[in-house]
C-alpha positions in Angstrom: -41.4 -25.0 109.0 -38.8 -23.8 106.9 -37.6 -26.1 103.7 -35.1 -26.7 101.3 -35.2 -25.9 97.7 -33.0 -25.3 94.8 -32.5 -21.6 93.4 -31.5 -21.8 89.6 -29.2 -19.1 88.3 -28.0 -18.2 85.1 -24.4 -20.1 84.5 -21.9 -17.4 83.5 -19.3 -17.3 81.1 -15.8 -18.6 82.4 -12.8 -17.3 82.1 -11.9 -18.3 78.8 -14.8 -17.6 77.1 -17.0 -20.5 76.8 -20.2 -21.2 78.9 -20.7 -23.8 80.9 -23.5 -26.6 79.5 -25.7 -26.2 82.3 -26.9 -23.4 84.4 -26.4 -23.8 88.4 -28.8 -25.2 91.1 -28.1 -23.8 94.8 -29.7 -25.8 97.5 -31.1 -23.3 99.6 -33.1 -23.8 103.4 -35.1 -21.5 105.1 -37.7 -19.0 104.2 -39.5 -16.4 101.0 -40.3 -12.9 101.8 -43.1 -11.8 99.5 -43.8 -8.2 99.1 -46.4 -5.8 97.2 -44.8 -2.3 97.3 -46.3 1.0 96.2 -44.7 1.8 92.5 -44.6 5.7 93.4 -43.1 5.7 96.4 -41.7 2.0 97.1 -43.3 1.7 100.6 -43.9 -2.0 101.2 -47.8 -2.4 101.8 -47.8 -6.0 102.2 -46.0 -8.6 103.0 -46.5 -12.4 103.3 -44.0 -15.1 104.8 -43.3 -18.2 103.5 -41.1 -21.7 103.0 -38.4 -21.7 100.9 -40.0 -24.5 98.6 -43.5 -22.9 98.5 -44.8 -21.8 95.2 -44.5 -18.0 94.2 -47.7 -18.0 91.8 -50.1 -19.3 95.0 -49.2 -16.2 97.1 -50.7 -13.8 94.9 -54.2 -15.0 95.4 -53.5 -14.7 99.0 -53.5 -10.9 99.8 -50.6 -9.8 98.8 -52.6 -7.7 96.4 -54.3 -4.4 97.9 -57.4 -3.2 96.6 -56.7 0.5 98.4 -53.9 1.3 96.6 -54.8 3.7 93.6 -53.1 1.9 91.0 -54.6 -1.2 89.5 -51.7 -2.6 88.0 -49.3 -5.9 89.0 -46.4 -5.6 87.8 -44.4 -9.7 89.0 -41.9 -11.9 87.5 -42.4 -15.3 85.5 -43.2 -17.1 88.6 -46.6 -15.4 89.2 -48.2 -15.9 85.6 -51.0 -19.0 85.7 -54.0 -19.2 84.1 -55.2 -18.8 87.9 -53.6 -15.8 88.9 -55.0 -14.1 85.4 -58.5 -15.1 86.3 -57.9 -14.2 89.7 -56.4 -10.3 88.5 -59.3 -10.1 86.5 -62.0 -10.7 88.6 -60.7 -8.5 90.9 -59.9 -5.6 88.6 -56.0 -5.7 88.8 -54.5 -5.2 85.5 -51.6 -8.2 84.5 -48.4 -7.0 83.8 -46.6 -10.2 84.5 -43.6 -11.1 82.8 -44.5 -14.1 79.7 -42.1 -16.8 79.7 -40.8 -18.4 76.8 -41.7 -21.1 74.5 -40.2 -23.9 75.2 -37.7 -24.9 72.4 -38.3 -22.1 70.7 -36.7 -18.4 70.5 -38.3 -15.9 72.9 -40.6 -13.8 70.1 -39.0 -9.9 69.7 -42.0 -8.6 71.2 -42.2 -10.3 74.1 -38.2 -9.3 74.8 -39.3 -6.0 74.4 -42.8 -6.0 76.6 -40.1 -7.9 79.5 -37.7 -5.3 79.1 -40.0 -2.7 79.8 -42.1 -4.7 82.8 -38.6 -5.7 84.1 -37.7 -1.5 84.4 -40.9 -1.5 86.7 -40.4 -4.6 88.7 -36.7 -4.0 89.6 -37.9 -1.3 92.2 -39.0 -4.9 93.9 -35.7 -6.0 93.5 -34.1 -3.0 95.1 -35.9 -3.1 98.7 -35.2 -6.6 98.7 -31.4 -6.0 97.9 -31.4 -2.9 100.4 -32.9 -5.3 103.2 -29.6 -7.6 102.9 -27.3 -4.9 102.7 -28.6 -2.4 105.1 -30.3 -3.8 107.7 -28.3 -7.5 107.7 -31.4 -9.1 106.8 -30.9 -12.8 107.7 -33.5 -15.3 108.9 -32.4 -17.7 111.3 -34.9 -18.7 113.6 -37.4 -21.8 114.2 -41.0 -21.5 113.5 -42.5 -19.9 110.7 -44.2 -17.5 113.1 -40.5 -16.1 114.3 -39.8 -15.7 110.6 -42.7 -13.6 110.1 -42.3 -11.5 112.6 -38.4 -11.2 111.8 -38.8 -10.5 108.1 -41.8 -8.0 109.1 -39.9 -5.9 111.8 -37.6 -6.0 108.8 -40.0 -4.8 106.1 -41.2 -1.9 109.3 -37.4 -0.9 109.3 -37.4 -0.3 105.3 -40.8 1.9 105.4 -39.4 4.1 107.8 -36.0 4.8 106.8 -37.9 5.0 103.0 -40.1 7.4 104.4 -36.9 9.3 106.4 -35.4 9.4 102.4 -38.6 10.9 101.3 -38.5 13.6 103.5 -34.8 14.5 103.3 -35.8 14.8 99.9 -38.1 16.8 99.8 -36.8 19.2 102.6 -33.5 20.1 100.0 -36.0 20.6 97.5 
C-alpha cells in the first residue's frame, strides 16, 4: 500500500553565497501520518493513516476534524486550502485558518506574509509532536500493509498522549 512521492524543500544557500536555481525534490516511499491535535494542550485527538502520494487537502473532509472539541478553529498549512475544504469548514461550522498560498508569478501581498506568520505561530505546535515522535519515540514506519502502518503510527500517536499528559502533570504538580 505504501507509495512513492517526491517531498520538495526549500534549496539553501551554498557555501559561497549564491542559491542554487532550483529548489530540491526527495523521492520518498512509504506512508503520511495526519493528525488534529488540541491547540491548548497538544493532545493528538485524531489521527488518520495514509500513502505517501495521497493528497493532504482530501483528508480533512475525512474526520480528521472533531466536532467535540470546544474550539472551532483549523488552523493547516497550504496543502489543505481548496475551494472544497472551505465549503466543507463552513458547513460544518469550523472556522478556516489555513495558510493562503501565493500568486503565482507574483510577490506574496504584505498581508498575507503577515496573516501566515501569525497562523504559522499556531500550526507549528503540529510540527512539534510530529518532530518529538521522530526524536523520541524512533518513530519509523517499516512495515507492509497499510493496516500495520496504522496501527504502528497509532500505538505511536498513544505513546505521545501519554507521556504529553505525564508533562502536564509534572507541570502542574511543581506548580
Amino acid at each position: 500500500h505504501a507509495r512513492w512521492t517526491l517531498k520538495f524543500t526549500k534549496a539553501k544557500r551554498q557555501d559561497d553565497g549564491t542559491m542554487p536555481s532550483s529548489d530540491l525534490a526527495i523521492p520518498f516511499f512509504g506512508y503520511k501520518s495526519h493528525v488534529s491535535i488540541d491547540r491548548k494542550y497538544r493532545f493528538i485527538r485524531k489521527w488518520k493513516t495514509t500513502d505517501a502520494a495521497a493528497s493532504d487537502g482530501a483528508r480533512l473532509r475525512e474526520g480528521l476534524l472533531d466536532k467535540t472539541n470546544t474550539a472551532s478553529t483549523v488552523w493547516a498549512d497550504m496543502a489543505y486550502r481548496s475551494k472544497a475544504n472551505e465549503d466543507f469548514m463552513e458547513k460544518q461550522g469550523f472556522v478556516s485558518k489555513v495558510h493562503r498560498k501565493k500568486p503565482h508569478l507574483k510577490p506574496m501581498p504584505r498581508h498575507i506574509q503577515r496573516s501566515n506568520a501569525g497562523k504559522s505561530v499556531i500550526r507549528s505546535r503540529v510540527e512539534h509532536v510530529f518532530a518529538d515522535q521522530k526524536s523520541q519515540t524512533g518513530l519509523f514506519v517499516r512495515t507492509v500493509g497499510i493496516a500495520r502502518a496504522t496501527m504502528r503510527i497509532g500505538l505511536a500517536n498513544i505513546v505521545y498522549n501519554i507521556r504529553r499528559f505525564l508533562f502536564l502533570e509534572r507541570i502542574n504538580v511543581s506548580a
